[in-house]
C-alpha positions in Angstrom: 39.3 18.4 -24.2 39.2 15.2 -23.5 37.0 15.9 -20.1 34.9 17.9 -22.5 33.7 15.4 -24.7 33.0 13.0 -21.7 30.6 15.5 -20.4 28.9 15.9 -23.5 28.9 11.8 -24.2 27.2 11.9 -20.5 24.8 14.5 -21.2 23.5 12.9 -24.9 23.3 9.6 -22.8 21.0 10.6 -20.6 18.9 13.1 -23.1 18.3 9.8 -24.9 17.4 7.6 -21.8 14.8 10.4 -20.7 13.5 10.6 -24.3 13.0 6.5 -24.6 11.4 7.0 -21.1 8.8 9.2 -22.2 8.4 7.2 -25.4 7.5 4.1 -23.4 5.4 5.7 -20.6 3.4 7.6 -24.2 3.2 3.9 -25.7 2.0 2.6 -22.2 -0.8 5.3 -21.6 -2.2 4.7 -25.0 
């Protein structure tokens, strides 16, 4: 269980690094 919930900590973690990515590279094309 525990392994579980350290995958899906991971996986948000990276879902919301890609998403701020795309956030900045939007704010920089504009």
């Amino acid at each position: 269980m525990q392994r579980r919930l350290e995958v899906i900590f991971f996986t948000l973690s990276s879902i919301t690094a890609s998403l701020k990515a795309i956030v900045e590279n939007k704010k920089i094309s504009i």
